[in-house]
C-alpha positions as CSV (number, residue, x, y, z in Angstrom):
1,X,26.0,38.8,-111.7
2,X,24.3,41.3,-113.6
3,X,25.5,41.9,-117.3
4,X,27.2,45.4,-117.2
5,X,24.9,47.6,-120.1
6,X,26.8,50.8,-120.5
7,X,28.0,50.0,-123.9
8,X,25.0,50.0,-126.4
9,X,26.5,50.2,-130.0
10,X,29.8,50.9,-132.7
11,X,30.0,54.6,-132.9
12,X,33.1,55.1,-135.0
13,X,35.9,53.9,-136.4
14,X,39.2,55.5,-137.0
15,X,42.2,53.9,-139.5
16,X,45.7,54.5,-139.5
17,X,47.1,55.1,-143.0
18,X,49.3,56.9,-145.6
19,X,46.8,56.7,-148.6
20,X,44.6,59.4,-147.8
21,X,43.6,59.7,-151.5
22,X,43.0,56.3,-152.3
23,X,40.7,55.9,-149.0
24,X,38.6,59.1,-149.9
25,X,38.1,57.4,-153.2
26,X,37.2,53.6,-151.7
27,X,34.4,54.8,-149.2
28,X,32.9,57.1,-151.5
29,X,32.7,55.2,-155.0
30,X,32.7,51.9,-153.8
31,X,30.9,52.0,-150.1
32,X,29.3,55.2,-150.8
33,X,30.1,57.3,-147.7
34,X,29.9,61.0,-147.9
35,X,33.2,62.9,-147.2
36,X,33.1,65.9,-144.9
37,X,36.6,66.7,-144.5
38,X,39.8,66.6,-146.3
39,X,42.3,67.9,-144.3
40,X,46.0,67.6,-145.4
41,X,46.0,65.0,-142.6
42,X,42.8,63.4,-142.0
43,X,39.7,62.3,-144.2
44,X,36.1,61.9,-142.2
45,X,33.2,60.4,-143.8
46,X,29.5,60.5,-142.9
47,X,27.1,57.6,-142.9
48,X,23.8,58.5,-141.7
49,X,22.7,61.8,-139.5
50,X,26.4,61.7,-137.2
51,X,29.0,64.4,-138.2
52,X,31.2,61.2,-138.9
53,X,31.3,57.4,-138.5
54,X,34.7,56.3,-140.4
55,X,38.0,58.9,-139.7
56,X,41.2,57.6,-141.6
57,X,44.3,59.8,-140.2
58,X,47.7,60.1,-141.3
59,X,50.2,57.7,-140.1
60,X,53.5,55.8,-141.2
61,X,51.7,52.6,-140.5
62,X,48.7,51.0,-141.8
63,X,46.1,49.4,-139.8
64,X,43.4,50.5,-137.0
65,X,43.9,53.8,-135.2
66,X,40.6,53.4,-132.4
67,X,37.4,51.8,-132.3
68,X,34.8,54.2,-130.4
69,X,32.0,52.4,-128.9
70,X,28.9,54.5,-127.8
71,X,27.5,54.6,-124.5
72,X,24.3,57.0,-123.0
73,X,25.2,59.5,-120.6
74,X,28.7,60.9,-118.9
75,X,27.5,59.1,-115.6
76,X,27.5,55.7,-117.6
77,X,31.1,56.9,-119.0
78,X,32.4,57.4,-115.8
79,X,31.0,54.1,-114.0
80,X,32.7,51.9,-117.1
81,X,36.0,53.7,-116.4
82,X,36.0,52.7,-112.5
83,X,35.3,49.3,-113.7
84,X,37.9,49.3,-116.2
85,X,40.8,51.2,-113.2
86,X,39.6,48.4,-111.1
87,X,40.3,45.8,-113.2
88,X,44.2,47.5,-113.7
89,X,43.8,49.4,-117.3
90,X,44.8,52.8,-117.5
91,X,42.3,55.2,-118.1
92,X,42.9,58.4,-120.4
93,X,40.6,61.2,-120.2
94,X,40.5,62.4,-123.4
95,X,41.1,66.6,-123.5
96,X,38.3,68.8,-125.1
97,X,40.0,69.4,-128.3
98,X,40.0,65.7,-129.1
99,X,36.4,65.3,-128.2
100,X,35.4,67.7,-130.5
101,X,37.3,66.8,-133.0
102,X,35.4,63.4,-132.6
103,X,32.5,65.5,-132.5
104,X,31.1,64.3,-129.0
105,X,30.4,65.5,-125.8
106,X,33.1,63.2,-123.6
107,X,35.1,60.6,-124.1
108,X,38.1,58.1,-122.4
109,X,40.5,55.9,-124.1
110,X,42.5,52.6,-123.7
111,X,44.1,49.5,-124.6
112,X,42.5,46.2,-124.2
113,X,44.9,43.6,-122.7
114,X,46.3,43.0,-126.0
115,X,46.5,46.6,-126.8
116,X,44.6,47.3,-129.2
117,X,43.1,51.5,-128.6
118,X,39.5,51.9,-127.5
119,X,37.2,54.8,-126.8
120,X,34.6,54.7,-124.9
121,X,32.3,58.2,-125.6
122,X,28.7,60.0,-124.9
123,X,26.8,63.0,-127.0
124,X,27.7,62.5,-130.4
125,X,27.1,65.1,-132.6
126,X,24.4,65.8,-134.7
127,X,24.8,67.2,-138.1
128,X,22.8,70.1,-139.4
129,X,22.8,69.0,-142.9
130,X,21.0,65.8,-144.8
131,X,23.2,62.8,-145.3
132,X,24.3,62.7,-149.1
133,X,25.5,59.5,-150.2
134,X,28.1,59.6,-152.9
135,X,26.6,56.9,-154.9
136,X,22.5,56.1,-155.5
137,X,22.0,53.8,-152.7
138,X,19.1,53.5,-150.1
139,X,21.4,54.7,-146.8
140,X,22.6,52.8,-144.2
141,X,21.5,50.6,-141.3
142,X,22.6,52.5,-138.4
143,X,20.3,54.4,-135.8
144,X,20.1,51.9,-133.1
145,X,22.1,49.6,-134.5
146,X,24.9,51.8,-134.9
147,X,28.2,51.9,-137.5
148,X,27.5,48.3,-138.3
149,X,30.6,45.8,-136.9
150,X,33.8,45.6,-136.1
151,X,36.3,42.5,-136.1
152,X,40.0,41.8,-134.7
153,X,42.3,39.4,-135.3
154,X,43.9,38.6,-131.9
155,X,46.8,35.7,-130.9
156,X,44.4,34.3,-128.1
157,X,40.4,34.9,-128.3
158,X,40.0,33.0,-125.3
159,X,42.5,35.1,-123.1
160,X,40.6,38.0,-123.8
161,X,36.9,36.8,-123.6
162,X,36.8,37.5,-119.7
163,X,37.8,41.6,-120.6
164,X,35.5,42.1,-123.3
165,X,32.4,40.2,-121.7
166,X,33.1,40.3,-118.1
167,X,34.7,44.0,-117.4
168,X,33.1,45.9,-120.7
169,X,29.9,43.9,-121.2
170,X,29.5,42.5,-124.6
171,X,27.4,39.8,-124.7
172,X,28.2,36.4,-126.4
173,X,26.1,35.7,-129.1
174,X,27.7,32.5,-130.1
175,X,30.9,31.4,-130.7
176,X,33.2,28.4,-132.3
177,X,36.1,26.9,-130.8
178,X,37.4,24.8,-134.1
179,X,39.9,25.4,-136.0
180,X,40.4,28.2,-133.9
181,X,38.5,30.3,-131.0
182,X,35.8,32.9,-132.6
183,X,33.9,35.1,-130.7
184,X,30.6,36.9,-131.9
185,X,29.4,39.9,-129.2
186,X,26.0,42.1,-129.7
187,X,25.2,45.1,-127.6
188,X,21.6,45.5,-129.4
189,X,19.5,43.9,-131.8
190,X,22.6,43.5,-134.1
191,X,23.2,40.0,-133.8
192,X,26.7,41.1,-133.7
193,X,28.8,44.5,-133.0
194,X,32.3,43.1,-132.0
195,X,34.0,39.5,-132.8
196,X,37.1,38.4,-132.4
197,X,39.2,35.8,-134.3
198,X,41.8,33.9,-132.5
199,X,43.8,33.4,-135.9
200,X,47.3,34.0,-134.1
201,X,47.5,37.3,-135.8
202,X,47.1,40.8,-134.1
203,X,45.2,44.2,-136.1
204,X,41.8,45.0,-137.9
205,X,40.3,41.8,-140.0
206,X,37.3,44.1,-140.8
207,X,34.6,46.4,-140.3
208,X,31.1,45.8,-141.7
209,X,28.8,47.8,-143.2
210,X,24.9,47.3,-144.0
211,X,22.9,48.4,-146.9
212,X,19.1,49.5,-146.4
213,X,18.8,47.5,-150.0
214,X,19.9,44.1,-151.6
215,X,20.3,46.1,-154.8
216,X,22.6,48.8,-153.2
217,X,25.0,45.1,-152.6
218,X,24.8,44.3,-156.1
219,X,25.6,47.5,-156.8
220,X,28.8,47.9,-155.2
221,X,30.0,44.3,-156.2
222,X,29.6,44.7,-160.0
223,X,31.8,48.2,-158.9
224,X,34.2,46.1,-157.0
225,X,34.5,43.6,-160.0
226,X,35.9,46.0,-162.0
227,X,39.0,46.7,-160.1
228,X,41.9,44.2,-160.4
229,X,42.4,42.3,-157.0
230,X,39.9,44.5,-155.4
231,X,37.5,41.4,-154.3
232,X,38.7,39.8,-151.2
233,X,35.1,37.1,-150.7
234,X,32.7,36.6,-153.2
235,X,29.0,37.2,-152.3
236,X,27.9,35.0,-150.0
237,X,25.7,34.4,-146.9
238,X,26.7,33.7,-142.9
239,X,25.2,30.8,-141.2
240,X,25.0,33.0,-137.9
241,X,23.8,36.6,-138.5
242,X,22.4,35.8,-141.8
243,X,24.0,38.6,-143.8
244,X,24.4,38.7,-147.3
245,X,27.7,40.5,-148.4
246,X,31.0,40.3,-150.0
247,X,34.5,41.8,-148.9
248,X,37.1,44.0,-150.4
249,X,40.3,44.5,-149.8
250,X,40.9,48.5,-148.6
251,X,43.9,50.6,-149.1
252,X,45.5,49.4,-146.0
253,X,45.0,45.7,-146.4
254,X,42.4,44.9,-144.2
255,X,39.1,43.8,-145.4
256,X,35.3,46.0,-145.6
257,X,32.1,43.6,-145.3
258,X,29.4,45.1,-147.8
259,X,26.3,43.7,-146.8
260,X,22.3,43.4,-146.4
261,X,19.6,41.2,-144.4
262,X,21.6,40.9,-141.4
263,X,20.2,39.1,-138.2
264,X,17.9,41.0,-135.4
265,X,18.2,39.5,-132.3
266,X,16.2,40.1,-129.1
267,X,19.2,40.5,-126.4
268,X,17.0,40.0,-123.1
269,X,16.0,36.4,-124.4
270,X,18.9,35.4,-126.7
271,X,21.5,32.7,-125.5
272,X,24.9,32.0,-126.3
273,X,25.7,29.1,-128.3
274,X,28.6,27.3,-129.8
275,X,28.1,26.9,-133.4
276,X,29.2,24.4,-135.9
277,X,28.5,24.6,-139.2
278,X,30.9,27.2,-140.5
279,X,31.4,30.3,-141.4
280,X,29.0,30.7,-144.6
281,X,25.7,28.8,-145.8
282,X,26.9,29.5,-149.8
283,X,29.7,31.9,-151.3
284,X,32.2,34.4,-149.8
285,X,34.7,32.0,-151.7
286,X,38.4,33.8,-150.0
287,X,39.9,34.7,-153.1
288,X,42.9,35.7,-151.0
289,X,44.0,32.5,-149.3
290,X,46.4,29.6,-150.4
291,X,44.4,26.8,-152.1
292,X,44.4,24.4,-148.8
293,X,42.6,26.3,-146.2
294,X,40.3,27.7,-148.8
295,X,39.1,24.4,-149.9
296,X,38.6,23.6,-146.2
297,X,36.0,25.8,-146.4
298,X,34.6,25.5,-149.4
299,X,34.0,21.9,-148.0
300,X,32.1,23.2,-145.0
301,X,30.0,25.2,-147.5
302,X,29.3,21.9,-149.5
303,X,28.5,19.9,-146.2
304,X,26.1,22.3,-144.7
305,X,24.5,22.6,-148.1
306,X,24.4,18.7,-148.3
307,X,22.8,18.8,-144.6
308,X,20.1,21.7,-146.1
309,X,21.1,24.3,-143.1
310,X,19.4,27.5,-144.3
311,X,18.8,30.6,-142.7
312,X,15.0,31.2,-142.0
313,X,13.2,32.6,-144.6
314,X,11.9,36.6,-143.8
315,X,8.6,36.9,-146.1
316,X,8.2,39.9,-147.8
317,X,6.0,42.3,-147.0
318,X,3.7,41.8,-150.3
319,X,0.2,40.2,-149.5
320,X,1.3,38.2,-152.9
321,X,4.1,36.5,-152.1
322,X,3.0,35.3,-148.5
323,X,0.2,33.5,-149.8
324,X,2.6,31.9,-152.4
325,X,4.5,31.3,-149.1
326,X,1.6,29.8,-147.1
327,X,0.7,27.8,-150.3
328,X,4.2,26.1,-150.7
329,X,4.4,25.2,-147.2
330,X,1.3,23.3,-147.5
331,X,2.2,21.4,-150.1
């Protein structure tokens, strides 16, 4: 069968959440979003060149509100919803008033099997001003690539791998099945948009975003160091997509990836894989968890360390330092 390819990247996320104030102050001063609207009961933030990327409404509870995933045209749209009413999920067709307040042309909703609200959308809007980041950084890697990633905690990652690859077309980009089931799915050169984590738990583990700059990283964790029990993972570096980040905790107790560096893939030729060496080649120490599962994997830092597992090196793009390169390598 043919991989489906209406879905092409993360669009927008939207959070549920009472602490409107203390969101508009964590994505501008720490992540370094631009905010665009502060309504009584919504704040919107910008990223790039799209009216919005990150929408935290008003709510009683705290947690995810909608993940919008991007596809290109409305006849796209409407062949992914006759997949998706084939395969029994209910369909909403979003009215005009909520597409534009999404600022996009169309756009359908739904639960996946373990209900957790999607939109699907096409046309997002344009905005007619320059992106102004509310901190010095570089920007954000987004264009093609889109928001950056988002991750769910789910009770069963294997009872709903046939949904997300088989009826909305992610593709695997590896996976592990020990200590518990973990998916990684990329819809472009992002080594990963979506992943799942079969941790027995249901809601938002986190959303990632990616610096243009190592620097803008640092940055932000000397920022987050200065806030008590703001640090969720050290700085540290994935064996699979090779990013370099850290996590913080955000005002509705899920977790934000900060990072830089991370993977490029090349989808028509990239195969899925199982994957064993763990989570991280160094760092991203969980600051939040009980002493016994975080020294299991602080072990499986150690181990792949012991085993010299690195990620491959990028050279820069300095006549210099390649030749310094070349010259190592040769011995």
């Amino acid at each position: 069968m043919e991989p489906f390819t209406e879905l092409t990247a993360l669009g927008y996320i939207g959070v549920r959440s009472s602490r409107l104030d203390e969101w508009g102050d964590y994505a501008t001063r720490l992540l370094g979003m631009q905010a665009v609207d502060q309504a009584s009961t919504i704040r919107a933030f910008r990223m790039d060149d799209r009216k919005q990327r990150l929408i935290v409404q008003h709510g009683p509870e705290e947690g995810l509100g909608f993940i919008g995933w991007e596809t290109t045209s409305a006849a796209a749209l409407d062949r992914l919803a006759t997949r998706l009413e084939a395969h029994g999920i209910a369909v909403r067709r979003a009215p005009r008033a909520l597409a534009d307040e999404r600022h996009v042309k169309e756009l359908i909703q739904f639960l996946d099997p373990a209900g957790n609200p999607l939109e699907v959308f096409h046309g997002a809007a344009i905005a007619d001003t320059p992106f102004r980041p509310s901190r010095p950084i570089s920007g954000f890697r987004t264009g093609p690539f889109g928001m950056g990633h988002a991750v769910l905690n789910v009770e069963d990652a294997t009872a709903l791998l046939p949904f997300y690859r088989d009826v909305l077309g992610f593709h695997v980009s590896d996976y592990g099945l020990t200590p518990y089931a973990l998916y990684f799915f990329h819809l472009n050169g992002r080594h990963h948009s979506f992943a799942m984590v079969g941790s027995g738990k249901r809601g938002v583990h986190h959303f990632m975003v990616e610096f243009c700059q190592l620097d803008d990283v640092g940055q932000g964790y000397d920022l987050a160091l200065l806030e008590t029990n703001r640090l969720a993972y050290t700085l540290g570096r994935h064996t699979n997509d090779h990013m370099t980040s850290y996590y913080t905790h955000t005002p509705s107790g899920f977790f934000v990836e900060t990072g830089w560096g991370g993977r490029t893939i090349d989808p028509p030729t990239w195969q899925p894989h199982e994957t064993f060496d763990g989570p991280s080649l160094w760092g991203h120490d969980r600051l939040y968890m009980e002493p016994e599962p975080r020294a299991k994997l602080q072990t499986m830092r150690l181990d792949a360390a012991a085993r010299g597992i690195r990620a491959p090196v990028v050279l820069p793009d300095c006549p210099w330092a390649q030749t310094i390169f070349a010259s190592a390598e040769k011995g």
